[in-house]
C-alpha positions as CSV (number, residue, x, y, z in Angstrom):
1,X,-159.8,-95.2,167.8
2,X,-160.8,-98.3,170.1
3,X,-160.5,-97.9,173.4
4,X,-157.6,-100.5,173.6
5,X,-155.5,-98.4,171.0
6,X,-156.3,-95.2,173.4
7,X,-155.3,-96.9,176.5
8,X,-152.4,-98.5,174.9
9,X,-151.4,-95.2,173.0
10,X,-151.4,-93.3,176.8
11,X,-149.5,-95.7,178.1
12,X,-146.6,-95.4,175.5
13,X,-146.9,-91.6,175.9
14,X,-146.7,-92.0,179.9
15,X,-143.5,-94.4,179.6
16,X,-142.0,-91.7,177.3
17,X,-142.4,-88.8,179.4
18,X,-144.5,-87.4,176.6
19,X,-146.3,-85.2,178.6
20,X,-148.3,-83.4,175.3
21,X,-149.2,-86.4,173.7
22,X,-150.2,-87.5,177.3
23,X,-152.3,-84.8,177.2
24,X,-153.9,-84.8,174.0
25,X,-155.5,-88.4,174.8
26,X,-157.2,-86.8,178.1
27,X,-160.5,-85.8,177.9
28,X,-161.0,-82.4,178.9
29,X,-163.2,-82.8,182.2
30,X,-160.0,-85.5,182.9
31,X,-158.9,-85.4,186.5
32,X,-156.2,-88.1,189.0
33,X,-156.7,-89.0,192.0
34,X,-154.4,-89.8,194.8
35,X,-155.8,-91.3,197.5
36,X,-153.3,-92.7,199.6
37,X,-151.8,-88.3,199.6
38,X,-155.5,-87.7,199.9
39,X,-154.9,-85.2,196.3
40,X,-157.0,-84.7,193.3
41,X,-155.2,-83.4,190.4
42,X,-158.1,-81.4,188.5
43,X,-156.7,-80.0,185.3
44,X,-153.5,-80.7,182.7
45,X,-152.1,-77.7,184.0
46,X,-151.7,-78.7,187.3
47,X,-150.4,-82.0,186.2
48,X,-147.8,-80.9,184.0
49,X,-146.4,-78.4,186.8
50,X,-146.1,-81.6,188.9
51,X,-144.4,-83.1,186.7
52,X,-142.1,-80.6,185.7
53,X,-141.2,-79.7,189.2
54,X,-140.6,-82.6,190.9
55,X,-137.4,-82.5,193.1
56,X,-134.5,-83.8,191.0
57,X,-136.5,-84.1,188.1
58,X,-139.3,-86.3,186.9
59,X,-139.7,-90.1,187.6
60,X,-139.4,-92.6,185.2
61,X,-142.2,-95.3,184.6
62,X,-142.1,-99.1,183.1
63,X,-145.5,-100.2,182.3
64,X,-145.7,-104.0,183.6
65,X,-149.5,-104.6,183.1
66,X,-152.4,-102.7,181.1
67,X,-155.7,-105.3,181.5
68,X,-159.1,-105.4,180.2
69,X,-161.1,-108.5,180.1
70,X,-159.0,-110.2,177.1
71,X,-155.4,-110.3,177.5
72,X,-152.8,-109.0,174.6
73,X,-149.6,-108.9,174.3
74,X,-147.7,-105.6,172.8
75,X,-144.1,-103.9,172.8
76,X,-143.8,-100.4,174.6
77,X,-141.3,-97.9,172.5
78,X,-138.8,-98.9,175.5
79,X,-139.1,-102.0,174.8
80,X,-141.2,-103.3,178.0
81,X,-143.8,-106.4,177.3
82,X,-147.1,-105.0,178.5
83,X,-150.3,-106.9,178.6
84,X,-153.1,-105.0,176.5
85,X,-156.7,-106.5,176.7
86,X,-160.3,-105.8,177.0
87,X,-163.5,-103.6,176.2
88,X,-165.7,-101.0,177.9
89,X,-164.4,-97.8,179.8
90,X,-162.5,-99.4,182.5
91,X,-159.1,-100.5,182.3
92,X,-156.3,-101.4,184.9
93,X,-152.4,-101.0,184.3
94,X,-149.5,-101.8,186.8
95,X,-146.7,-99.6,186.7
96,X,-143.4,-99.5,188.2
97,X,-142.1,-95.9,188.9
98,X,-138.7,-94.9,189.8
99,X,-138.3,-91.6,191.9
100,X,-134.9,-89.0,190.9
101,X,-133.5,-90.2,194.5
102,X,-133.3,-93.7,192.8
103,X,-136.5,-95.7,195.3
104,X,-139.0,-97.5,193.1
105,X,-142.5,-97.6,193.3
106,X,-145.4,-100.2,192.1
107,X,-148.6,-99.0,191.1
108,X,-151.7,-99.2,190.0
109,X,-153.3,-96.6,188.1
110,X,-157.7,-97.5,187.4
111,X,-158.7,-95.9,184.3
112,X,-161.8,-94.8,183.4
113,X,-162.8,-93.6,179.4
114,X,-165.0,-91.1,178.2
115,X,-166.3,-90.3,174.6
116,X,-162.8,-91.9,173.7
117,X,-160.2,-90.1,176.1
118,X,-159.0,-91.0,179.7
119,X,-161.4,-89.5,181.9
120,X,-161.0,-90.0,185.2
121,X,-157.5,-92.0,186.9
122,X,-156.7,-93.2,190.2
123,X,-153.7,-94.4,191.1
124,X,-152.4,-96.1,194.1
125,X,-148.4,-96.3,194.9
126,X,-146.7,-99.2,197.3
127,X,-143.1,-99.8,198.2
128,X,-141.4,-102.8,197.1
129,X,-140.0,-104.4,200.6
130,X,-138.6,-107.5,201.3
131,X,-140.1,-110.8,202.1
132,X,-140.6,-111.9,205.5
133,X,-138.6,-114.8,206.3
134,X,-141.5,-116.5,208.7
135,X,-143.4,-117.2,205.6
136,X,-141.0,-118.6,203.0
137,X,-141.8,-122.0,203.7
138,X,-145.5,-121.6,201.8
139,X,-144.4,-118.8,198.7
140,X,-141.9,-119.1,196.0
141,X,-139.9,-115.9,195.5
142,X,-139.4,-113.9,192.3
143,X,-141.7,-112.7,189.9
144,X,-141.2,-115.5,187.2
């Protein structure tokens, strides 16, 4: 398997809440880290307690970006346009997460591969907030 049909068969498995196939493209040594929470998730097991215990059950995810050095276009199973692209062991994907008590989250999760599984993951979380006024004379709003 290429590393583009790893990273782009994780990220299907994350969006579905597939939390076995999620863990069968891992590799075994594989480990997240939070930094913003200063955490370190250091084995599946721990992981998938996380997940399974998280007050008023588990968030959701859209994938918005997955980037390498060439850009792709694919179809996630819910439907979600992601950008696929690239070579080597590093890879970038933006995320949008929705919590149970309904706030959203963007992130973005670094991805590093070993002997064809995700290795090691870091993934930072920021709020979405309105613009500031003061500025709107030099941005254009929206995300088109």
């Amino acid at each position: 398997m290429s590393n583009e049909d790893l990273v782009r068969r994780y990220v299907e498995a994350t969006v579905a809440g597939d939390l076995q196939s999620e863990a069968a493209l891992r590799h075994p040594e594989w480990s997240v880290h939070w930094p913003q929470s200063g955490e370190r998730v250091m084995d599946e097991a721990s992981y998938d307690q996380i997940i399974r215990n998280y007050p008023g059950g588990s968030p959701s995810s859209r994938v918005t970006r997955i980037a390498g050095t060439e850009d792709r276009y694919v179809a996630t199973p819910s439907g979600t346009l992601a950008r696929v692209g690239g070579q080597g062991d590093f890879w970038v994907g933006e995320w949008e997460v929705t919590y149970p008590d309904g706030v959203t989250y963007l992130c973005v999760d670094l991805m590093d591969l070993r002997d064809a599984k995700i290795w090691r993951e870091t993934v930072y979380w920021a709020p979405l907030f309105d613009a500031p006024a003061w500025r709107g004379q030099w941005v254009v709003r929206g995300d088109d």
